[in-house]
C-alpha positions in Angstrom: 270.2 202.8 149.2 271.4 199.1 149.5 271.5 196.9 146.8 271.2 193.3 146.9 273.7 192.1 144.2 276.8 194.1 146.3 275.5 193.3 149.9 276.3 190.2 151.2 274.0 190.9 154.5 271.1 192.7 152.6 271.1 189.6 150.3 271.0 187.2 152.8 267.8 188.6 154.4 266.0 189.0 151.2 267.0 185.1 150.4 265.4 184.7 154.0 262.4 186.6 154.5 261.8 188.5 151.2 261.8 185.8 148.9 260.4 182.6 149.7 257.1 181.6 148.6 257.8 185.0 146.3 256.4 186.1 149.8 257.1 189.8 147.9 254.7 189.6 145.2 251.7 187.9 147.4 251.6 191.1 150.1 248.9 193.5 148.4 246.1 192.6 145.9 246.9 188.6 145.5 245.6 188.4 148.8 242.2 188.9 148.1 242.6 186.5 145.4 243.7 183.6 147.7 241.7 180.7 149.0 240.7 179.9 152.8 243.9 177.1 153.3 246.2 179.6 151.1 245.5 182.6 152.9 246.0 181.0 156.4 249.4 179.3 155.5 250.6 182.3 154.0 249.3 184.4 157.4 251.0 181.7 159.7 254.6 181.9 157.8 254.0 186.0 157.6 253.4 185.6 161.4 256.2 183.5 162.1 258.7 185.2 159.7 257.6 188.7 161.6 258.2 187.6 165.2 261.8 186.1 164.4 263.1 189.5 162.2 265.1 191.7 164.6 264.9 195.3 164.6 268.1 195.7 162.9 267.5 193.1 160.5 264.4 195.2 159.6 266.1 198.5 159.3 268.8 196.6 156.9 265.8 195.6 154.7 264.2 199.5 155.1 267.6 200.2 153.2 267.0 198.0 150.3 264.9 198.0 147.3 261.1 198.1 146.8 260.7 194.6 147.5 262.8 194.7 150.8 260.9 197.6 152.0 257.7 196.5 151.0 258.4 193.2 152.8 260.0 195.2 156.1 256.9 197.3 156.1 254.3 194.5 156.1 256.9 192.4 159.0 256.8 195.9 160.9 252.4 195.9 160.3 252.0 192.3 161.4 254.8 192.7 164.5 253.2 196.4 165.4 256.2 197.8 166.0 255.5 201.1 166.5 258.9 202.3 167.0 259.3 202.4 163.5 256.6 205.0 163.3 258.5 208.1 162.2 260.9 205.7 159.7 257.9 204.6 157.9 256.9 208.5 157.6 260.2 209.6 156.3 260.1 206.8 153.8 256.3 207.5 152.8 257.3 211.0 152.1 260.7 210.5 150.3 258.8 208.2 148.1 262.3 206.9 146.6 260.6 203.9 145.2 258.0 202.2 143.8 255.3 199.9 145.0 256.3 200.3 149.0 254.6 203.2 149.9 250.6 201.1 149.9 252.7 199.0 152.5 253.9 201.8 154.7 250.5 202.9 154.1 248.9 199.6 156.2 251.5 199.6 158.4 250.5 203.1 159.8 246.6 202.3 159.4 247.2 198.9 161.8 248.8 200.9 164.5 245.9 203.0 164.4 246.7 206.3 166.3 246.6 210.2 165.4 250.4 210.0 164.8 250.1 208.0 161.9 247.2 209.6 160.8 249.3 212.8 161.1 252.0 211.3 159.1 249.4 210.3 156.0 247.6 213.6 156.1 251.7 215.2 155.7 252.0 212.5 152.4 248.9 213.6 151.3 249.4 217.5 151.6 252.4 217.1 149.8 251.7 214.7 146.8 248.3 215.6 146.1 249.6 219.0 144.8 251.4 216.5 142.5 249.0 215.6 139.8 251.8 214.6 137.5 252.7 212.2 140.0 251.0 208.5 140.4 252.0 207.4 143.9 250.6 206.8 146.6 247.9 208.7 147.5 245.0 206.0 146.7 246.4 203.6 149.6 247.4 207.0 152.2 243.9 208.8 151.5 242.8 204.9 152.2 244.6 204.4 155.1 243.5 208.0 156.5 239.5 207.0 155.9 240.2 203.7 157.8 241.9 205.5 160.6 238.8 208.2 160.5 236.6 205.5 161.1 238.7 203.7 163.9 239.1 207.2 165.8 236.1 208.9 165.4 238.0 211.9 163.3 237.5 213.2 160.2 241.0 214.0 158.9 240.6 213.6 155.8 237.7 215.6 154.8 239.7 218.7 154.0 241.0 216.5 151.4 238.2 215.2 149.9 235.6 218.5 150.2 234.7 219.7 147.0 237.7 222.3 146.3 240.0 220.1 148.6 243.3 218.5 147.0 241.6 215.1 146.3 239.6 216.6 143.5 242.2 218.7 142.2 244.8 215.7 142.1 242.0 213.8 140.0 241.6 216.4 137.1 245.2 216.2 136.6 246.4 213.9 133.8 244.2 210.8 133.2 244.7 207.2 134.9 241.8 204.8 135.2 242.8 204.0 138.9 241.2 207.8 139.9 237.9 206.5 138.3 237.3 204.4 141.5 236.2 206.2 145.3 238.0 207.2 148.4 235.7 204.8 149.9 237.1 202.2 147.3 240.6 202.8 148.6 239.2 203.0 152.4 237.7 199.0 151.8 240.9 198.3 150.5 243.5 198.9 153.4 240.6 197.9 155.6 241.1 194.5 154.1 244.8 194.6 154.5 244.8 195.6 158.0 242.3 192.3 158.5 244.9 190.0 157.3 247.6 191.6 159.1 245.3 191.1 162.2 245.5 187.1 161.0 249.0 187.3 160.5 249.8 189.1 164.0 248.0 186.2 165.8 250.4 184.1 164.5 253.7 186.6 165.7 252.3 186.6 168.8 252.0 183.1 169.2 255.5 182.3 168.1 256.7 185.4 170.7 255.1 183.1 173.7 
């Protein structure tokens, strides 16, 4: 892992593209709480910031911190760039830090094939045998349901049948988050992915 304070070239991108605005902080549940002029400035400079990011200025920040890889994840969402597919799988699965994996999590659900859907359903078969563990598996089981619905599949039903690893993840140790519904977690990413569809308008616009 790189870290900012003893990377000159990691710390410039974060003062560039993680940072401003506290762009960081605003990519998940403050987005729902933004107004109509907030919400299209901040898609606009998401945009914008995701078309001018190179590849390798992204896999720099996939090296960083949670906020650099939350960040990258979202640029990599808005930008589509799918060749970072099986990155954002290896990351999703290593889980090495917090708060990034819900953003690797959009990022696969806006590219919106079997492949990512593949490489949720591996999270989820791994980490729901983890009921110990509070990562990630609202936002992948999520991103899976939204992918169900955009494919016609029904991945994630093995999960969530009666005696499937969903339900077996939830008895485990006792965190009000479980208390809400797949479908819950579904609406959520669905959101996401809708404001990445704003922000990608932008990107694409800038790309011209």
């Amino acid at each position: 892992m790189r870290y900012v304070h003893e990377d000159p070239e990691l710390q410039a991108l974060v003062h560039r593209y993680v940072t401003p605005d506290r762009r960081y902080l605003k990519l998940g549940g403050s987005l729902g709480r933004m107004t109509g002029p907030e919400r299209a400035k901040f898609a606009r400079a998401l945009g914008e910031a995701a078309a001018d990011i190179t590849p390798r200025e992204l896999t720099v920040l996939l090296e960083g911190g949670w906020r650099e890889r939350k960040t990258a994840a979202w640029f990599i969402a808005v930008a589509r760039r799918t060749e970072f597919r099986e990155r954002l799988g290896e990351l999703l699965l290593a889980s090495e830090v917090c708060f990034a994996g819900s953003a690797y999590s959009v990022a696969l659900a806006t590219f919106g094939t079997s492949a990512d859907a593949d490489l949720l359903a591996a999270y989820l078969d791994r980490y729901l045998r983890r009921p110990d563990l509070y990562y990630d598996q609202t936002a992948a089981i999520g991103a899976l349901l939204h992918l169900d619905t955009r494919l016609g599949a029904d991945r994630a039903a093995r999960f969530l049948a009666p005696d499937g690893l969903w339900h077996q993840w939830i008895d485990g140790p006792p965190r009000k988050e479980h208390h809400h519904t797949p479908d819950s977690y579904r609406e959520s990413i669905g959101q996401f992915c809708v404001f990445a569809d704003e922000s990608t308008e932008h990107c694409t616009a800038k790309r011209r």
